[in-house]
PAPA-527588 format. One record per residue (C-alpha): residue number from 1; residue in one letter; x, y, z. Coordinates in steps of 0.25 Angstrom, whole numbers. Each point is the difference from the previous one (the first is absolute). Example, Ala and Ser with C-alpha at 12.3 -4.5 7.8 and 13.67 -1.06 7.14 Angstrom:
1,A,49,-18,31
2,S,6,14,-2
END
This chain:
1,X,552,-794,-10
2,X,-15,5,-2
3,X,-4,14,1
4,X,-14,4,1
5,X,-6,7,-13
6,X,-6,9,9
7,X,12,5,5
8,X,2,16,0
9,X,14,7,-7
10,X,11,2,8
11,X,-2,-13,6
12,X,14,-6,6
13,X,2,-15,2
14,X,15,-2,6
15,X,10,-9,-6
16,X,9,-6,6
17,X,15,3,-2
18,X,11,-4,-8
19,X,11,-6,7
20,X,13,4,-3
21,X,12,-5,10
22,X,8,13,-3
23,X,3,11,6
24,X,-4,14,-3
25,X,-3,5,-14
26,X,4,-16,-5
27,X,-14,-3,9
28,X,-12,2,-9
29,X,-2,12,-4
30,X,-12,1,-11
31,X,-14,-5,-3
32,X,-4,0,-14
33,X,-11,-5,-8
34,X,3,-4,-15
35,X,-9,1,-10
36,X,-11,6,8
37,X,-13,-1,-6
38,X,-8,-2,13
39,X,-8,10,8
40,X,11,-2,11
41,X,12,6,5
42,X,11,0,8
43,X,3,8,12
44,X,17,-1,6
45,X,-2,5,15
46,X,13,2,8
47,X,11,-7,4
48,X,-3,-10,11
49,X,7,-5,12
50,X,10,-8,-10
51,X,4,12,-8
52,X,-10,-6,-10
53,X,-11,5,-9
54,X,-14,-4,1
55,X,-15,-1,-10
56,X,-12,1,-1
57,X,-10,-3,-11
58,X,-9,11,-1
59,X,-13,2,-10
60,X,2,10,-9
61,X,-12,-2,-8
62,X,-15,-6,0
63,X,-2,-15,0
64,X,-12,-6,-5
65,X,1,-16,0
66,X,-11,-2,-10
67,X,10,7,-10
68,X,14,-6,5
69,X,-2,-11,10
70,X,17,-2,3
71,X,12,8,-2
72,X,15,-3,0
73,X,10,9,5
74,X,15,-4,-2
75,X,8,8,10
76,X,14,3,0
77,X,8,3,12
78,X,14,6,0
79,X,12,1,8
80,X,10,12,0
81,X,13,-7,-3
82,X,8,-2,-10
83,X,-4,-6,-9
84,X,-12,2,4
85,X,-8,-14,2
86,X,-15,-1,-1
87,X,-12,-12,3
88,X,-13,-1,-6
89,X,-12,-3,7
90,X,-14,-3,-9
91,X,-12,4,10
92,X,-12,-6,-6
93,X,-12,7,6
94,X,-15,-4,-2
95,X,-12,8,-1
96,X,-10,-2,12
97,X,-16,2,-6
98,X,-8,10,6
99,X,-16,2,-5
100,X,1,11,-5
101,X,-6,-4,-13
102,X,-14,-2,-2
103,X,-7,-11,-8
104,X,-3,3,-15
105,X,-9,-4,-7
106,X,2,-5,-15
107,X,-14,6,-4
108,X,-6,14,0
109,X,-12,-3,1
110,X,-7,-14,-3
111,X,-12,-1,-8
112,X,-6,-14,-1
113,X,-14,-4,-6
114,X,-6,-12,7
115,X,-16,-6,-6
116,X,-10,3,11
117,X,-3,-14,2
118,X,14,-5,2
119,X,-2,-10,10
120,X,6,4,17
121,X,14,-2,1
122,X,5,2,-13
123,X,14,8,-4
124,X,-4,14,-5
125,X,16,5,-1
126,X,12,-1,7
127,X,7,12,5
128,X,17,1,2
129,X,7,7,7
130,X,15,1,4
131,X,8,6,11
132,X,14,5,-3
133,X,6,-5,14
134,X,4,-12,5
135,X,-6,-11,9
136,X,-13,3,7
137,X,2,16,-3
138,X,-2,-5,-16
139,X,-11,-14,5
140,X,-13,8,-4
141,X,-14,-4,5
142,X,-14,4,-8
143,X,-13,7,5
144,X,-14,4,-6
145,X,-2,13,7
146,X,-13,-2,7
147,X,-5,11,-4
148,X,-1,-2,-15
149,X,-4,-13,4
150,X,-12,1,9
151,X,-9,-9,-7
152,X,13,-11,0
153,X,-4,-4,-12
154,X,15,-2,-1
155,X,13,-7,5
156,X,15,1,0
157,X,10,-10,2
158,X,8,8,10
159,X,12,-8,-5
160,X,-1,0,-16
161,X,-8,10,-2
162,X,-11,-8,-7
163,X,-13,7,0
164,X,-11,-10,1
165,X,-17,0,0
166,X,-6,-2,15
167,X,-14,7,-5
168,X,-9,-2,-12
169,X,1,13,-10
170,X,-10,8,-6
171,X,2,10,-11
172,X,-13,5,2
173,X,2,5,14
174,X,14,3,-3
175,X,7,-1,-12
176,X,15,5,5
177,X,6,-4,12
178,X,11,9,4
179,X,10,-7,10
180,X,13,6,7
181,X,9,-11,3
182,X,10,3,10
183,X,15,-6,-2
184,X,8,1,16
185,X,15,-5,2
186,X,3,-8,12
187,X,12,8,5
188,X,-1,7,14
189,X,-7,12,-5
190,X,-9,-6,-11
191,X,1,7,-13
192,X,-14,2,-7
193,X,-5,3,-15
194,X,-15,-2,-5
195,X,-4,-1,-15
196,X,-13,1,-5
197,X,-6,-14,-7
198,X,-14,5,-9
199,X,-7,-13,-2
200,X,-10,1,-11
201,X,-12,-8,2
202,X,-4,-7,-14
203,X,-16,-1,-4
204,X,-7,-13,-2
205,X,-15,1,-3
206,X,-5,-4,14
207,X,-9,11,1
208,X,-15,0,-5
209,X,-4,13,-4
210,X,-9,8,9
211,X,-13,8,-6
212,X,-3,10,7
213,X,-13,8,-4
214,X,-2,15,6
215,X,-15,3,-3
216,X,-6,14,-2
217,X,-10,-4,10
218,X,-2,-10,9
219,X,-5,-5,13
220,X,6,-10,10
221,X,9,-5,-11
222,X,-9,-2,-12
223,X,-2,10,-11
224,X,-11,9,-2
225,X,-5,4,-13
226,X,-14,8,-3
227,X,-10,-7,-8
228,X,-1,13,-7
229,X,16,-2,-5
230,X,2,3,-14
231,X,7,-11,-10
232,X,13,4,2
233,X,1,3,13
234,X,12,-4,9
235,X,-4,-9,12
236,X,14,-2,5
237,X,16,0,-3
238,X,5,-12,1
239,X,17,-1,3
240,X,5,-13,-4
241,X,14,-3,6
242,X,12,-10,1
243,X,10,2,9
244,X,9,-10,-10
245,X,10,7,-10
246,X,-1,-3,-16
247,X,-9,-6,-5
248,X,-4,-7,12
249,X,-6,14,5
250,X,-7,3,-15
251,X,-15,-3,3
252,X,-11,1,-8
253,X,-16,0,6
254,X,-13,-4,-7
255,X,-12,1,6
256,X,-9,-14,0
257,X,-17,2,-2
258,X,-12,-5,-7
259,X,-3,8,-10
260,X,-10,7,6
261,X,7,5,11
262,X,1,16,-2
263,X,15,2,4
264,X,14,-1,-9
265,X,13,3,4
266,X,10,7,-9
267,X,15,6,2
268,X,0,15,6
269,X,16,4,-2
270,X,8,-9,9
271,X,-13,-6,8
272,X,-14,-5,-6
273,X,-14,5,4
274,X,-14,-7,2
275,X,-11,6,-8
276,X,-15,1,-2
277,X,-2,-8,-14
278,X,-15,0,1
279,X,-13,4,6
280,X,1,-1,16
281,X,-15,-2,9
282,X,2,-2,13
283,X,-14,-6,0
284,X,5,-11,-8
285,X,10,-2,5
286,X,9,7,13
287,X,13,-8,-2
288,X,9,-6,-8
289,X,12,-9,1
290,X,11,5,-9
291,X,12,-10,-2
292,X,14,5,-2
293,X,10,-8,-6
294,X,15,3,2
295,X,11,-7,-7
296,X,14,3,-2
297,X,10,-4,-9
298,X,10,-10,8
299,X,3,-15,-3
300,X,-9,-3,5
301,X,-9,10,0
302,X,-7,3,14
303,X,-14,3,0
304,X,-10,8,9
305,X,-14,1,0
306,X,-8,12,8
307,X,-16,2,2
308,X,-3,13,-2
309,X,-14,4,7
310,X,-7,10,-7
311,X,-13,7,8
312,X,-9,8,-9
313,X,-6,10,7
314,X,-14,4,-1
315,X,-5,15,-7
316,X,-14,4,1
317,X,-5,-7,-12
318,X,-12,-6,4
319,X,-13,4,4
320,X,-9,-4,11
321,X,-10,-12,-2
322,X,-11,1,10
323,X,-5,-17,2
324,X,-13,5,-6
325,X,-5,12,-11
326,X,-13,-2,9
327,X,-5,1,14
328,X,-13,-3,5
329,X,-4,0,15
330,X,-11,4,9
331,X,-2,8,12
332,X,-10,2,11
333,X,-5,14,0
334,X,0,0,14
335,X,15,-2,1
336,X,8,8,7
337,X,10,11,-4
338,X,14,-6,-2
339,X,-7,-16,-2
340,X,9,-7,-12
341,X,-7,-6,-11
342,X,10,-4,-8
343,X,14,-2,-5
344,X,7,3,-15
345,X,12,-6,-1
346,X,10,4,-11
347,X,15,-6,-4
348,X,11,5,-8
349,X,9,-8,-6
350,X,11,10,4
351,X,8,-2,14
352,X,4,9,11
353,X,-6,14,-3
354,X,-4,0,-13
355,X,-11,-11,6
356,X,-4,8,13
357,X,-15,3,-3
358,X,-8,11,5
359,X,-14,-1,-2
360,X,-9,13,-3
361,X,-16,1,1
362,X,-1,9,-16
363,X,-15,1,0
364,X,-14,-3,6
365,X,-11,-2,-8
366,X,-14,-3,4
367,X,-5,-12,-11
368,X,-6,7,-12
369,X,6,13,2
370,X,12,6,-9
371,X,3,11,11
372,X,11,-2,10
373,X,-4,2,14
374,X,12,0,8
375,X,-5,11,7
376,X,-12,-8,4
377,X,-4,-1,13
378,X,1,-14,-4
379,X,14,-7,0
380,X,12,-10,2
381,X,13,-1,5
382,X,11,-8,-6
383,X,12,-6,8
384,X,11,7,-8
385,X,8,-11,3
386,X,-8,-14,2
387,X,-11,5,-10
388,X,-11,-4,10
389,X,-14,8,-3
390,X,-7,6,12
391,X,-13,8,0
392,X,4,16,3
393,X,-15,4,4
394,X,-12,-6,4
395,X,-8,-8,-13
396,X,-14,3,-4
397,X,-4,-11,-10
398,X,-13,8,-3
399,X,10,11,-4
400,X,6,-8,-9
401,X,1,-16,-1
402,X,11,-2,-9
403,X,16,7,0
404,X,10,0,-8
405,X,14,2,4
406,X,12,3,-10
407,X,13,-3,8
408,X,14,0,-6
409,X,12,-8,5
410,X,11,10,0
411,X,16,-6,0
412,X,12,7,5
413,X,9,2,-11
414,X,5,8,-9
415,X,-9,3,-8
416,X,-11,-4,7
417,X,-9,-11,-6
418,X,-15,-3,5
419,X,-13,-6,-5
420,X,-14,1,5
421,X,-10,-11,3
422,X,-16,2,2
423,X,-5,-4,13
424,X,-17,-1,1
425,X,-5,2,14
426,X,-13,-3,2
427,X,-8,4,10
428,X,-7,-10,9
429,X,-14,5,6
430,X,-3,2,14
431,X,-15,2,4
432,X,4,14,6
433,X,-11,7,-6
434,X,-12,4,3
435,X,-14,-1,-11
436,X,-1,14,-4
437,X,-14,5,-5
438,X,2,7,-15
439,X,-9,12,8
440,X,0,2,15
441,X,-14,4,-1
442,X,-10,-5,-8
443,X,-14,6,-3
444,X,-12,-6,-8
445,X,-13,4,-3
446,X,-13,-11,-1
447,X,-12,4,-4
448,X,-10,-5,11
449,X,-8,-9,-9
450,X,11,-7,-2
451,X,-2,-15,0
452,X,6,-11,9
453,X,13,-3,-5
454,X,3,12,-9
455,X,14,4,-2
456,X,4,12,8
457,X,15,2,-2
458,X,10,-7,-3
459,X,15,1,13
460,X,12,-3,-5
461,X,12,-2,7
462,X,15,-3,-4
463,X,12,-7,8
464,X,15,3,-5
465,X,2,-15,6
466,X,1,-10,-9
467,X,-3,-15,0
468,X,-7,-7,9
469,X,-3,13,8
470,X,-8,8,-10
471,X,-11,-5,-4
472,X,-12,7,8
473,X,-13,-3,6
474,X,-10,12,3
475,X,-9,2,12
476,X,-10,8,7
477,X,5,4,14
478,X,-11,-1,10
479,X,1,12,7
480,X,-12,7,-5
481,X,-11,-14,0
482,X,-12,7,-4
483,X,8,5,-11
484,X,7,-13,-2
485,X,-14,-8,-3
486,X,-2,10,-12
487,X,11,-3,-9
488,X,7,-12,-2
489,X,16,-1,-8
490,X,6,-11,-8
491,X,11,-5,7
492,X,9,-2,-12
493,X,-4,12,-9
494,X,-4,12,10
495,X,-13,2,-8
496,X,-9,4,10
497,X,-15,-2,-2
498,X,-14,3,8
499,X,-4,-11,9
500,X,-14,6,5
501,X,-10,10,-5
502,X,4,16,0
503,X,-9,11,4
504,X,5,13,-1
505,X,-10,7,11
506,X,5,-11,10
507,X,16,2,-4
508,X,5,9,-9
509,X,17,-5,1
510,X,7,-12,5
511,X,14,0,6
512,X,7,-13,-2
513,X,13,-6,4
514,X,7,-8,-12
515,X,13,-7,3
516,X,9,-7,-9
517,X,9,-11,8
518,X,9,-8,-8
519,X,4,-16,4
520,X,11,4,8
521,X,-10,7,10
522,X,4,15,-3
523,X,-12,8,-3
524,X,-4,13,-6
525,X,-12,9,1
526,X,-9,10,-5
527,X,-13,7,1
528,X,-11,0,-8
529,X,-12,9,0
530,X,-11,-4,-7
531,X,-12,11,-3
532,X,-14,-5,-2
533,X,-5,7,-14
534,X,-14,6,4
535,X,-10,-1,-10
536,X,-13,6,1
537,X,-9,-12,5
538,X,-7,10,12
539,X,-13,11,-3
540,X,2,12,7
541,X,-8,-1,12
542,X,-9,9,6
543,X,2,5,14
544,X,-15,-1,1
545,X,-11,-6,-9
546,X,-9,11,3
547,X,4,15,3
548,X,-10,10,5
549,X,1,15,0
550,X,-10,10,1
551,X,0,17,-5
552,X,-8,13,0
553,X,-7,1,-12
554,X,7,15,0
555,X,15,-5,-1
556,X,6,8,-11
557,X,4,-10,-13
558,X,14,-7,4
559,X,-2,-3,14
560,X,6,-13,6
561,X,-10,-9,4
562,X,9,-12,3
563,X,10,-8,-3
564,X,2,-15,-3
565,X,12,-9,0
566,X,4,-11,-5
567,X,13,-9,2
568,X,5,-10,-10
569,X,13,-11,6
570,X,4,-1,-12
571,X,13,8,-4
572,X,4,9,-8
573,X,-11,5,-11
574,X,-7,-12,4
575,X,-2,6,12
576,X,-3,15,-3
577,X,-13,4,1
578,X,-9,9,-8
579,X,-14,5,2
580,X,-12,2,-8
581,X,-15,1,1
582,X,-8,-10,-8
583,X,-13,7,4
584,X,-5,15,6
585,X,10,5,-8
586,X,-12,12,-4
587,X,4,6,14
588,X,12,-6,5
589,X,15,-1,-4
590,X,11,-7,5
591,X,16,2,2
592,X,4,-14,-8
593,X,12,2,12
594,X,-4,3,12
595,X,-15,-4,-1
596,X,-5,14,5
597,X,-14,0,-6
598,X,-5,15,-3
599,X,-13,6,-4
600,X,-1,5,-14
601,X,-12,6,-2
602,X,-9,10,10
603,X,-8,-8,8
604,X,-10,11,3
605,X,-16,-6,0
606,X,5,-14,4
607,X,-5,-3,14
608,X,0,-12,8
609,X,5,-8,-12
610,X,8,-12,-1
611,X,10,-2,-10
612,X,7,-13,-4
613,X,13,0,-4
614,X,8,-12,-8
615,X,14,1,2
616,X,12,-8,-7
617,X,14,-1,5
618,X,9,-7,-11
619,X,15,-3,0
620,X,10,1,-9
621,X,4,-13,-4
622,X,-3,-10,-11
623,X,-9,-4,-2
624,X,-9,11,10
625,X,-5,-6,12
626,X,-13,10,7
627,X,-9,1,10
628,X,-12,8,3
629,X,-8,7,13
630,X,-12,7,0
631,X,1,16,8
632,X,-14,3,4
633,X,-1,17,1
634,X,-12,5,7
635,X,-2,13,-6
636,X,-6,10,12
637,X,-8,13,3
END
C-alpha cells in the first residue's frame, strides 16, 4: 500500500481479516506485528459478525519519505485454539512524497571573478541546488531576482543553473554585482530558497585617465592668474584619476612647454598643482596654452592629453601714454563758450579699469608767465571722459595770444596712475578792437611864426589786433575845415605838421579831430588842440595919435590932466603895456600902468601956453616893441 508522508498520527488504514473457518475462540483471535521497527501499529477492534477479530494499521509515529521511502511490516494473526495456529501476512507499504522540503543550495554564497571585457554570453558560474522530495516536488527551476538584476546584465539558465553574460561589464561603474538567485520546486505548492551570487568584476586598463584641474580663479573655464603673481604661486590643483585598479590606475603627469613658458607642474600630496615658474605680463602676453600629459602604468599604458588655458589678468602696472608729449592748436578769439578745439587722446596698456582714463585740466598759463591762472577769468574745460578741449570763457587774444595747458590723463586702478601732456593754444586774431589813442586828449603848443610844414605833435595810436588788422593810417577829420586847412598829418606816422602860416592875433588855439582807422575799417579818435605861441611881433598902439588936454595954470601939483591908452594883441608880456614920457617930463608925469598923466610941478605964471608932450607905450616882450603919441596941454588963466 502507499501512505502519504503527510499523513498525521493516529492515522488508521483497515486491514482486511484473517479467515479462519473455525468457530469461536478456534476463529482468529490476534493481531500482531513482529519485530516492529516501523512508526506503525496495530489496532484489534471487536469481534464481528463471524465471532471474528478484526485490524487496523494505525501511525503511531511521524513519517518522512526523504528519510525512509518503504516499510515492511510482517503481521501475525492468531486463532484461539488449541494448539493455537497462526498465518503471516508481509504488508509492504510505500511512502507517498509530499513537498515539504525545500530546494538547497550546495553554496553559501558564490563569489566568482569575471575580467570586464569578457565578451556577451559567457559562463560566470554555476549554481546547484537540490530538493529533498521526489518528482516535480524535488525538479527545481532557476531565477535572477530582478531586482538585483535591473541592468540585466545577467542570465540564468532556469534549468541548470548556469549564469551566463547578456551585458558588457564595467568595473569602473560597478565593480561587484550582487545577485540572488532564486531555486523553486515544481510540487503543488512550490518550495523556494534564494542564495546570494557576489560577482566580482576584474579590472583591465580600458580606462584613460582623466585630469581634472580646479583653479584658484577662473573665468568661463579657464584659469585666471594676476600678472602681478609671484614665482611660486599656485594657479590650479590638478586631480589625475583612473578609474582602472593596480597598476592600470597608477598615473604619473608632466607638463609639456617651451622653455619660456612661465608655468611648471609639481606633486602636491596625492594631486599636482600648476604654478608660476617666471615673470607673468599680461601685456605680452594674456594667454597661454599649458599641456598636460596623463599616463598610467597598464600594458599598454593609456595616455591622455589636456589644454589647460591659463588667462593672466591685468594689474595697474602701466601708465597712461598720451599719442603726443605735445599739443599745438589754434582758436578764434571770437569763439564761442563751450566751442571744442581740441582732442588729447591717452592709452593704457592695462584692460577693464585700470585703463578707464579720466582726463583733468591741472594748470593754465598764459605763455611766458610762471603763475597758474586757473582762477583767471580766462579758461577751459576738459571732457573728463573723451578729453575733448573746449573754451570756458570768452578769449581775448590781446589779453594774451598764447596758452598753455598742463592736462593729466588720470586711470582707475589701484593705485591710480597718470601722466601730463602740454597742450599750446593759440589764440587766433579777430579785428574786434578799436585804434585806441595812447591819450584821449592831446594839446600842442606852436609858436606863430612857425614855418610851413613844422612839426607840431606827433598822435599815436595802438590796436590789441594783430595781423593784417593793425597796422594804422592817421587822418584829420573834416569837421572843423578852417581848421583842417591849417595843419596837415602823416598818414602813416601821426606827426602832424603846419600846412599854412599861423598868426596868433587871427587864432590863438585850433581844435582838431585825429582818427586812427586800422584796415579792417574800425577807427579810433582823439582830439587835438593845438595853441598858437604868441610872440611879440605888434607895438602897442595908440588909441589916438594925438591927445589934447587943457588946465588952469592954478591946479595944485598932481592933478590929472589926462589919460592915454594903448593896446598891444599880442599876449602875455608881449602884450602888457607900460607908460613913459619921452619928453615934458619937467612938468608932467605918467602912471607907466594906467597912462594918467599928472602935473608935477605949480603951474602958476604959465598962461595960454601950449605944451607938448612925447609919450612912449612899450610892451613887455622880446625883443620890446613901442610906439609913440604926442599930448598937447594948453596951459590956461
Amino acid at each position: 500500500m502507499t501512505i502519504m508522508e503527510s499523513q498525521p498520527l493516529g492515522f488508521r488504514i483497515p486491514l482486511d481479516p484473517a479467515e479462519d473457518p473455525d468457530l469461536g475462540t478456534n476463529s482468529t483471535q490476534t493481531y500482531e506485528i513482529i519485530n516492529n521497527d516501523t512508526p506503525f501499529g496495530l489496532l484489534t477492534e471487536g469481534l464481528g459478525f463471524d465471532d471474528q477479530y478484526s485490524c487496523s494499521l494505525e501511525l503511531v509515529g511521524a513519517l518522512d519519505r526523504e528519510t525512509r521511502d518503504h516499510y515492511n511490516v510482517e503481521i501475525v494473526a492468531r486463532d484461539g485454539g488449541n494448539p493455537r495456529r497462526s498465518d503471516k501476512m508481509q504488508l509492504i507499504i510505500t511512502i507517498a512524497d509530499v513537498n515539504d522540503n525545500t530546494p538547497q543550495f550546495n553554496q553559501s554564497i558564490y563569489s566568482p571573478s569575471v575580467s570586464e571585457d569578457t565578451p556577451v554570453g559567457s559562463v560566470v558560474c554555476s549554481v546547484l541546488a537540490t530538493d529533498s522530495d521526489k518528482g516535480d516536488n524535488a525538479k527545481i527551476t532557476y531565477l535572477l531576482e530582478p531586482r538585483f538584476n535591473r541592468e540585466g546584465l545577467f542570465a540564468i539558465d532556469p534549468d541548470s543553473g548556469m549564469i551566463t553574460l547578456s551585458g558588457m561589464l564595467d568595473r569602473e561603474t560597478t565593480d561587484t554585482h550582487e545577485l540572488v538567485v532564486r531555486a523553486t520546486d515544481n510540487g503543488e505548492f512550490p518550495k523556494r530558497t534564494t542564495v546570494r551570487v557576489s560577482v566580482t568584476v576584474l579590472d583591465v586598463n580600458d580606462n584613460t585617465p582623466q585630469i581634472s584641474p580646479t583653479f584658484l580663479s577662473q573665468e568661463d573655464e579657464v584659469g585666471v592668474v594676476s600678472e602681478a603673481s609671484n614665482i611660486g604661486d599656485y594657479v590650479a590643483h590638478v586631480n589625475v584619476e583612473d578609474l582602472d585598479t593596480g597598476a592600470n590606475g597608477e598615473v604619473t603627469l608632466t607638463l609639456h612647454a617651451s622653455d619660456h613658458t612661465p608655468f611648471q607642474i609639481s606633486q602636491v600630496g596625492s594631486g599636482y598643482a600648476i604654478q608660476v615658474s617666471g615673470a607673468l605680463d599680461r601685456e605680452s602676453r594674456d594667454i597661454w596654452h599649458v599641456w598636460l600629459e596623463a599616463r598610467d602604468g597598464g600594458r599598454p599604458s593609456l595616455v591622455a592629453y589636456r589644454n589647460v588655458t591659463v588667462k593672466v589678468v591685468d594689474v595697474n602696472d602701466c601708465t597712461p601714454v598720451f599719442s603726443q608729449a605735445l599739443y599745438r592748436c589754434n582758436v578764434s578769439e571770437i569763439a564761442e563758450k563751450g566751442t571744442d578745439i581740441v582732442q588729447v587722446d591717452a592709452t593704457d596698456d592695462d584692460l577693464g579699469i585700470n585703463a578707464e582714463i579720466t582726463y583733468r585740466i591741472v594748470s593754465i598759463t598764459t605763455i611766458g608767465q610762471s603763475t597758474n591762472e586757473l582762477n583767471d577769468p580766462i579758461s577751459f574745460s576738459i571732457n573728463s571722459k573723451t578729453g575733448v578741449i573746449s573754451t570756458g570763457s570768452q578769449l581775448d587774444r590781446e589779453a594774451r595770444e598764447s596758452v598753455k595747458l598742463t592736462v593729466e590723463a588720470v586711470d582707475s586702478g589701484h593705485p591710480r596712475l597718470s601722466s601730463r601732456c602740454s597742450v599750446i593754444v593759440d589764440i587766433i586774431d579777430y579785428n574786434d578792437n578799436d585804434p585806441r589813442f595812447e591819450q584821449r586828449h592831446y594839446t600842442a603848443v606852436v609858436p606863430e611864426d612857425a614855418s610851413i610844414n613844422s612839426e607840431v605833435i606827433t598822435v599815436r595810436a595802438t590796436d590789441a589786433d594783430a595781423g593784417g588788422a593793425a597796422p594804422l593810417t592817421y587822418s584829420i577829420k573834416d569837421y572843423y575845415s578852417a581848421a583842417r586847412s591849417f595843419f596837415s598829418i602823416e598818414p602813416s606816422t601821426g606827426v602832424i605838421r603846419t600846412a599854412f602860416e599861423l598868426d596868433y592875433e587871427e587864432q590863438r588855439s585850433y581844435n582838431l579831430v585825429v582818427e586812427a582807422h586800422d584796415r579792417g575799417g574800425r577807427r579810433g579818435v582823439t582830439s587835438v588842440e593845438v595853441l598858437v605861441k604868441d610872440l611879440n611881433d605888434n607895438s602897442p598902439q595908440f588909441s589916438q595919435a594925438t591927445y589934447r588936454a587943457s588946465l588952469l595954470h592954478t591946479v595944485l601939483p598932481g592933478t590929472i590932466v589926462t589919460r592915454v591908452s594903448a593896446f598891444d594883441v599880442d599876449s602875455g608880456v608881449n602884450g602888457v603895456v607900460s607908460y613913459s614920457i619921452l619928453q615934458g617930463a619937467q612938468m608932467f608925469s605918467i602912471d607907466p600902468k594906467t597912462g594918467f598923466i599928472s602935473s608935477t610941478v605949480s603951474l602958476r605964471g604959465l598962461t595960454n601956453v601950449t605944451e607938448r608932450l612925447i609919450v612912449q607905450a612899450a610892451d613887455g616882450g622880446t625883443p620890446q616893441q613901442s610906439s609913440v603919441c604926442n599930448v598937447l596941454v594948453l596951459i590956461g588963466s
